[in-house]
Structure formats: C-alpha cells, structure tokens
C-alpha positions, 0 to 999 in steps of 0.5 A: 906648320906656321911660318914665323913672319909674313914675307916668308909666304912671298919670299920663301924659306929664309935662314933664320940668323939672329932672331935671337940676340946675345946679351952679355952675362956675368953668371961665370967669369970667363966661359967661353963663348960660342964660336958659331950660332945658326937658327933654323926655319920655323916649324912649317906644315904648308911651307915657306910659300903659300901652295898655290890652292889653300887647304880651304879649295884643296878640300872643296875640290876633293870634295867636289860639290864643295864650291865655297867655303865659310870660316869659323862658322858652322850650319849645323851643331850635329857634331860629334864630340871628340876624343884624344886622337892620339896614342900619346898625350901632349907633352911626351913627345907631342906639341901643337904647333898651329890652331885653326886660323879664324880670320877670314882675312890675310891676318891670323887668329886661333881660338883664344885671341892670340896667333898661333896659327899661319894664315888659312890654315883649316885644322889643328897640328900635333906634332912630334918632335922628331922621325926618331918618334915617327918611326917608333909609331904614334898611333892615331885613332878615331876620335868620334864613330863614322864612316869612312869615305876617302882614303888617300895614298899610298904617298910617294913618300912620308919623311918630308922635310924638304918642301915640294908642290904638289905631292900626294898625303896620306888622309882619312876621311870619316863621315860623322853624320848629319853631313858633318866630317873629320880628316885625318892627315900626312898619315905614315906610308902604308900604315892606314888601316881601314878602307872606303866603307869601314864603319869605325868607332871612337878609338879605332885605328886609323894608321900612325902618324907621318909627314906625308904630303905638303909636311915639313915633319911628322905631325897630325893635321886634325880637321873638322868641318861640315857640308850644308846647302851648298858651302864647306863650313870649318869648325874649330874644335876648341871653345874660347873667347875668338870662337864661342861655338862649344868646344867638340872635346870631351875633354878640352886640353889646356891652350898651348900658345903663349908657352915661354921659353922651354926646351924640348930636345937638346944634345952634343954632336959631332962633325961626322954625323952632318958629312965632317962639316958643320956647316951641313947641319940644317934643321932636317938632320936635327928632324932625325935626332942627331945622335949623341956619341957615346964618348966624345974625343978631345982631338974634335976640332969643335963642339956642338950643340942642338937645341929644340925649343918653344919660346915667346919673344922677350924670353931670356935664355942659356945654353951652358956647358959644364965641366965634370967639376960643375965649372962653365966651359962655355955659354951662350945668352939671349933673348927671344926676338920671335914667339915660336911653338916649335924652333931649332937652332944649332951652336959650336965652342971651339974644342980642341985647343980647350981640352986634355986628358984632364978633362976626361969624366961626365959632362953636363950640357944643359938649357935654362929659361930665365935662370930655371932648369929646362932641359940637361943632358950628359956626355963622357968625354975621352980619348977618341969619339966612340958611336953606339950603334944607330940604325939609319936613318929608318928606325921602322916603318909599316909594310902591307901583305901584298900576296907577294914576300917582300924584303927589307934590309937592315942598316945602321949608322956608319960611325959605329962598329960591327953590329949583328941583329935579331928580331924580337915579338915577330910573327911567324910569316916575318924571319930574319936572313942573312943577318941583316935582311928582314923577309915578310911573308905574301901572306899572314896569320894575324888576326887584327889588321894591325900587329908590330915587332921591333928588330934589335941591332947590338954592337960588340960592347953589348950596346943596342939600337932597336927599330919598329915595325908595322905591318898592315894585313887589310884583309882582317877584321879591324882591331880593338876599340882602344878606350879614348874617353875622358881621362878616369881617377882611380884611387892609385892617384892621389894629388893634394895640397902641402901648402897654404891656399891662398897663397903669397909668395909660394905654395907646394902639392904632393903626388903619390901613385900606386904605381911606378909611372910618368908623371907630369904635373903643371899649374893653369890658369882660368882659361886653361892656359899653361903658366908653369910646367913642376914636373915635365914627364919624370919617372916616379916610383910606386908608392913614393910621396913626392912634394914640389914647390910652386913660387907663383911664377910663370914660365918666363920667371914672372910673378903670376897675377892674384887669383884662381889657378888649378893644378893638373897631375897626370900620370899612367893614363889617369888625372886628377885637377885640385884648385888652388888660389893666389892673394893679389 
C-alpha cells in the first residue's frame, strides 16, 4: 500500500514524526497535554523501497510470454463485468488504500484524477483494518466465472507486517476468457480452495484474505489485465475522468480518495501489552488491535491511546479523554499536513500523578474531525489494571486435511487469568484434548470444501475470547455459489426524505427497516464521491423509523457546493439511493 512521499522508495521506512502539528485550543481550560505523540508509517503494500521488479515485470515473468506491458490501455473490451469480491462491504471493517496507478510515468494518478495510489501499482487494495479481522475471516470470491490457471503457495508465511524481498504470496489466477485475466492476491495460508483446472462461477470461494507475499497488512490486491499480440494490457476497473474505458462493475462503488479525516479504530492501552515499555509500540502491534483492558488501574504510570484514521491534509482533528463526569482529562490538537487512506498513530498523558480513587467510574476517550464525533469508546478505571481473556496473537487460522492428524495448540494472552476452552459448531474429525490442544482429523467428513468452527477461551469471571477456524479438504466438491450481484431492495427497506429539496442550510432522511441490521447511510456527490458519512455501521432495531439530519456539510465541516447529491442507505445486504438537491 502506497508510501505517503517519494524519498521513501529511495530511503526506505522513515518514522513518521510530526506529519501532523499540534495547534493550540481553548475548547477546555486546563486538559492536560500529551506527554508523547508518535506517527506511524503509512500504510504499505509494496514497501517502503520499490522491490527490485515491478508488479508489471513480476506478472509478464510469471506469465511468461508476457514481455512488455501497456498502462491504462486494453486491446480488448472482452471483460467480464465484476461483481463484489468480498464477504464484507466497504466501510465494515474494509477500506481501499490504493487504485491502479495510470501514470506511465514516475508520477501517480488513480481513476479519478486524484493520487490515491503509489507508483506502478497494477490493482486495486481492500484492506482490512487489522489481523484481528484477518483471523476471523474475510472471504474472497470470484467476481466474474473463469478458469483457474495458477495457484501459488502455500507462502511461508501470511501475518507480514515487516517488509521482506522477495517472499512467496499466496495468488489465484483465473482466466475470464477472450485472453483476458484476474488475480487474486496475498490470500491467507492454506485457505485457497480451488485448484489448476477449476471451473468457477461468480461468487465462488476462492480462499480468505491474508497478508501473504510483499504485505504489510491483511488486505486484497484485485487485478484485471488482458494478453493480446504479444504485450500485457492493465485494465483499470473503475470508470471515470483519468480512464474513460467502461467501468467492469456491476455496480461501481462510490471513489474513496478524498476522505477527510475520520477514525477507523481508536482505544486505551497499556505498557504491559508492548513488552512494559511504550516506546515498543510501533505500527504492527496496533496491526494486531491492541487490547483494551477491562479495568484500567490508577498506579499505571502513563496512559495510552491508539488511533486509526483516513485524513486529507489541512484537516483538524482532537483526541480527547474524558472523565466519568464529561470534564477533559487531556487532549491533543492538530492538523494534517499529509492526505492518508489509512494511517496510525499512538499518544500517552502521564497518568499516575493525575488520579485517585476519585476518579474510579466510565471513562470515555473519543476522536472528533473538525469538532464532529468520529469515533468514541469507554473504559472503567479502578484500583489495578485487569485483562479479559485474549487468545494470541492467532485469533484463527485455515489448515488443510492432509491425510495426516495435525494438532494446534491454544494460547491466550499472558495479562489475563486462567482460561479454560471449548469448541463450538465442530466437526466431528476436529476434538478438543488436553484442554488446550485442538486435533484435526487425516481425513473428513464435509462435503464442501470449506467448513469453520470457532474455539471459545472463557476467563473465571465468565469473560470470552472466541478463534476462527477454516478448514480446507480439496478433496470435495467446490462450495455454493454465493449471490454477489447487485445489491436488491425489497420492500423491508425504506429511505425517504423528512426534509425539504432543494435544500438551504440542512435537510434530514428517515430510514426504516424490517429487520434488526447494520445500517449505513451516507451523502455522495455526482462523481460518486463520499461527502459526509450520517450513519457509519450502527445497529438499528426492526421496525424503528430513524431520522438523521444533513447540515450540507462535507467531512472536513465544509459547506458543500450547490447542486445534485444522492443519498445511500445500506443495510442486511440490501440498498436503496434517492436524489436530493442543494440551492447554491
């Protein structure tokens, strides 16, 4: 995933340090300040130096008679057109961090005009946020019917964080037809499930998202190309104004470069989790979603706070933490000076000295994008620091039958207390022994080649930790086609306006659902572009009539142009989009 700056493909990873400045506030009259701020590397797929061959000649060498390739161009309009490869959808869990570059050049440009990309880079990335996710399992599927023509691995390894060249990746490859081809990459250790030969339709399985190969993080590299005459042809997927081609999607998601600041992933934690020492934290141990702990104890000599973010620059931001009585403990301001699809960063207050048994209750640490809510979360503070119980750092994983009993042995966290284990939806081949060892059998009885059960760890205050477990038997039939068409709206969806359009200063939409569901709910412009996200991920009842205001501001509190927006709802695997207009 892309670097942020260029001299980091010549100079290599570069902490970081004040790529965002703190501004004075006067929203609180005395918060403590941060005793430490610390920025994390950007989010990278093809590292901090360039590899020394580009995607481009790795796949005209692996490909063989592939000698030369041509950027944003095709030779032929024989594509198939895609739908969703993934299990989940944007925004649960699930961000793009690069497009394909179209530049030929050593400048970067995406689809749009804009550079959310990294020089060379010949796919588009869906990456989850963290292995937490990785381990429960993001399935990836076929998004167009084909033929499979390479698979790759198993890789050494699949929780790359750390870069290193050249390592093996985990890749499917599936022939379209008419000599065009998509790749599948950085798929997870052993959960591919189909083989040389396969004949797939859209929305079957192919394996669950890893970070196998040159990765620093669980992620998808999508790649569609074509083969004609002689030369390797890239072809950008997505429509718009850098690549007039027609979009390959049945249904084009909206452009995610230009994202202001918001928060993907925030929360406390403690020395104890980076080896007692916070200058251990770096960004692959927020990669494993540190954990928060269940009580938080006043003798901590320091209290920390990760955060996950997506930010243009010139975008203010605050981090605040908030006493049981809503007063500010501390605060950090500041101001992007770097546009990022995905970044990190980590900050302490000093603690100790601050506290008592006074301050005993709910905590609240929360993130705000220029003075609006993005993220909160809550922690009790007590006596002593208390752990729940974690497994770690492998919360699940995929094995394959290999005709031999293999054996996995269950770990959890150190911080914790006492733990004991079950195992829950197992097959029969798969049994648990000597409380913590799991046994899986030479053989099977599934009849897909995919099936899952999870491990369950609970703590003596009935506190669970559960693990996610693939197993793959290629000696069955592929599994069910999963429908991964255009999104439907049945009639348990509704979205409408409460509001007046045209609008001036603000308008409002009511949703209601029929079912209980995630819902999300977000304003775009023409271009399919996100302005302002309402409602991001929420969990709403059945049957409830929800009405959430638009003021006609973007993410970054700007006043959005006059014109056409439209508003998108979705939720239980359902959409529905209605127009709305604003007066200049």
């Amino acid at each position: 995933m892309r670097p942020s700056f260029s001299s980091t493909l010549a100079t290599g990873c570069l902490m970081l340090m004040g790529l965002l400045r703190p501004v004075v506030s006067a929203a609180d009259p005395a918060p403590l300040a941060p005793d430490h701020v610390e920025w994390m590397p950007p989010q990278l797929e093809e590292g901090c130096v360039e590899p020394p061959m580009s995607l481009r000649e790795r796949a005209a060498q692996r490909e063989g008679a592939r000698s030369a390739s041509v950027l944003g161009t095709s030779a032929t309009e024989a594509y198939p057109i895609y739908a969703w490869p993934l299990a989940r959808q944007l925004h649960d869990g699930l961000v793009v961090v690069n497009y394909v570059d179209l530049d030929p050049g050593a400048s970067v440009l995406d689809y749009t005009g804009g550079m959310d990309t990294y020089d060379d880079h010949a796919g588009t990335d869906y990456k989850l946020l963290n292995f937490r996710l990785m381990d429960r399992g993001c399935t990836v599927r076929a998004a167009a019917p084909g033929r499979v023509v390479q698979v790759t691995g198993p890789a050494e390894y699949d929780r790359r964080c750390e870069l290193a060249w050249p390592v093996n990746v985990n890749l499917v490859s599936i022939d379209t037809g008419a000599s065009t081809y998509t790749d599948y990459y950085h798929l997870r250790a052993n959960s591919i499930t189909v083989q040389v030969g396969d004949v797939v339709q859209t929305g079957h399985m192919l394996g669950l998202v890893g970070s196998s190969g040159y990765s620093r993080g669980p992620h998808l590299h999508f790649q569609a190309y074509d083969y004609v005459s002689g030369t390797y042809h890239l072809r950008d997927p997505y429509n718009g104004p850098s690549n007039p081609l027609p979009s390959l999607w049945v249904s084009q998601e909206p452009y995610e470069g230009l994202n202001h600041l918001w928060f993907t992933d925030l929360g406390v934690y403690s020395a104890a989790e980076v080896g007692g020492n916070l200058a251990n934290t770096t960004y692959c141990v927020i990669e494993e979603r540190l954990e928060q702990p269940v009580v938080y104890g006043i003798g901590e000599a320091k209290l920390p706070v990760f955060a996950q973010f997506q930010t243009r620059a010139g975008d203010p931001g605050r981090i605040e933490v908030l006493r049981p009585d809503g007063s500010v403990f501390g605060s950090y301001d500041f101001t992007s000076t770097l546009s990022e699809l995905l970044g990190f960063f980590w900050t302490s207050w000093n603690w100790s000295p601050n506290v008592s048994a006074a301050d005993y209750g709910t905590w609240t640490v929360r993130a705000l994008s220029n003075g609006v809510l993005s993220y909160s979360t809550s922690f009790e503070v007590g006596p002593t620091t208390e752990f729940g119980p974690r497994f770690w750092r492998r919360s699940g994983r995929s094995f394959r039958i290999s005709g031999a009993v293999q054996r996995d042995t269950l770990r959890h966290s150190p911080l914790g207390g006492p733990v004991t284990y079950s195992l829950v939806d197992a097959p029969s081949f798969v049994s648990l022994i000597q409380d913590s060892i799991i046994t899986i059998g030479a053989t099977s009885n599934q009849t897909t080649r995919s099936t899952y059960f999870q491990a369950v760890m609970t703590d003596a205050a009935a506190r669970r930790d559960t693990a996610w477990f693939h197993i793959v038997d290629m000696s069955k039939a592929l599994g069910p086609v999963v429908d991964v068409g255009p999104m439907v709206t049945p009639a348990g969806i509704e979205l409408a306006l409460a509001g007046a359009s045209p609008f001036g200063a603000s308008t409002a939409l009511r949703y209601r659902l029929d079912a209980p569901s995630r819902v999300w709910l977000g304003i775009y412009d023409l271009r399919g572009r996100l302005v302002r996200m309402l409602v991001d991920g929420e969990d709403v009842v059945a049957g409830a009539s929800v009405t959430r205001r638009w003021d006609g501001r973007d993410r970054a509190g700007a006043a959005s142009p006059g014109g056409v927006y439209f508003a998108r709802l979705d939720a239980g695997g359902a959409r529905r989009v209605i127009k709305i207009a604003r007066l200049p």
